[in-house]
N, C-alpha and C positions, 0 to 999 in steps of 0.2 A: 504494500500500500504506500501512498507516495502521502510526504505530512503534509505537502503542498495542500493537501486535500483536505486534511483536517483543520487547517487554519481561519480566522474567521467564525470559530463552529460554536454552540453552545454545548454545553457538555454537564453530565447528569452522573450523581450519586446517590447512595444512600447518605440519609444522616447518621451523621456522629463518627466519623472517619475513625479507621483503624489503619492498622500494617497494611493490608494488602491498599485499600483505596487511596492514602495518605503517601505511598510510593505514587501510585500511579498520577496523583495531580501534580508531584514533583515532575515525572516524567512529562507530562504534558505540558507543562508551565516552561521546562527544560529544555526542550527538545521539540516541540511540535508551535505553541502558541504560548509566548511568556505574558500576553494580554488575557487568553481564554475566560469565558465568561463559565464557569459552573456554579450551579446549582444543586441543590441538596434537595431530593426529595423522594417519597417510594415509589413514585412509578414517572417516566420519561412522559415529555410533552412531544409533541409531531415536530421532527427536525429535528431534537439534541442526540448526541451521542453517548447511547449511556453507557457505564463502563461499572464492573463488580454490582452490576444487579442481574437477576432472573433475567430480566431484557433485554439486557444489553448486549453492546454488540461486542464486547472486551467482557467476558467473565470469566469466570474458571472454565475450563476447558478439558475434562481427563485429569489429569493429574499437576495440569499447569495451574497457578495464580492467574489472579487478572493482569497484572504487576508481568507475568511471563508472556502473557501473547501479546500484550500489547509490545513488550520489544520481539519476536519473532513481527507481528506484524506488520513493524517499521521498519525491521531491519533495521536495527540497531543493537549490534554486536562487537562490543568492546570488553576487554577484561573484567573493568570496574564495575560496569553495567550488568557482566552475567555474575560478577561476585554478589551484587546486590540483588538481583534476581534469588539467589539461592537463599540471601539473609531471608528475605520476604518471602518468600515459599516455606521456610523451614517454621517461622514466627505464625504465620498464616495457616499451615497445612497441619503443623506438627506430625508429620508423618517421620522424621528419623532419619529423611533424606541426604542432606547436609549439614553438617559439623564443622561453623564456624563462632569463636569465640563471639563475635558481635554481635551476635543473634540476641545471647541471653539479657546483656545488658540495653541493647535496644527494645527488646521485650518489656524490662520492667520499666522503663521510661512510659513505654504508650500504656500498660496497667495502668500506671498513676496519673497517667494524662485524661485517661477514661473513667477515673475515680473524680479526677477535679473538678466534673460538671462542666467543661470549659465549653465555649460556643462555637457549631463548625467551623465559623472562620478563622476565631483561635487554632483550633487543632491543624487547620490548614496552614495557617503561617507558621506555626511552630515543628508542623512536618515537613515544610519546604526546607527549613532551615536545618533540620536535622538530619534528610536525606540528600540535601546538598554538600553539608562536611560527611557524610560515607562515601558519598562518589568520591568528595576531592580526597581524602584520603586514600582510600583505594584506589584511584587513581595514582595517587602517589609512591606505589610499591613496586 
């Protein structure tokens, strides 16, 4: 898929952002539309793109994150980007898959982020912020 195409776009989640969604609007904001206009809500209006719901067109997939197709679907395969795939799937899935340090301690960050009653837009700024130093980090090894 070309992001050409997804810019411009409105874009739809659930409320109260966790691991999996909270990667993926870094990703978009990152990578596709750093203006993107999303939205929180249970079900997609005609024209957004919605992504980790039932609907949407970016959800779990088999055994992928939403957080994972969405990079196979852009074609965005970089080191740092499938390390952080794997944190988020493993945070996300708990399936046993991958065994990286980061995992656990980004784990108990969004626990207490989802304890804090904060507001989706909070959680979303302070998930950009959080999954922008794991890129650059990883990135940086």
């Amino acid at each position: 898929m070309s992001l050409s195409a997804y810019r411009r776009k409105r874009w739809v989640t659930r409320p109260h952002p966790h691991v999996d969604r909270l990667a993926c609007i870094w990703l978009i904001r990152r990578f596709v539309d750093a203006k993107a206009v999303i939205r929180y809500a249970t079900r997609p209006r005609p024209g957004e793109i919605a992504f980790d719901m039932d609907e949407g067109e970016f959800g779990h997939q088999g055994n992928l994150c939403s957080f994972e197709k969405m990079l196979r679907a852009f074609g965005l395969d970089e080191p740092a980007l499938r390390a952080m795939a794997e944190i988020v799937h493993e945070i996300d899935l708990r399936d046993g898959r991958y065994a990286w340090p980061e995992a656990t301690g980004i784990d108990a960050i969004l626990e207490g982020w989802r304890l804090s009653k904060w507001s989706d837009a909070e959680l979303e700024a302070r998930g950009i912020a959080l999954f922008e130093g794991l890129y650059l980090s990883l990135s940086n090894r």
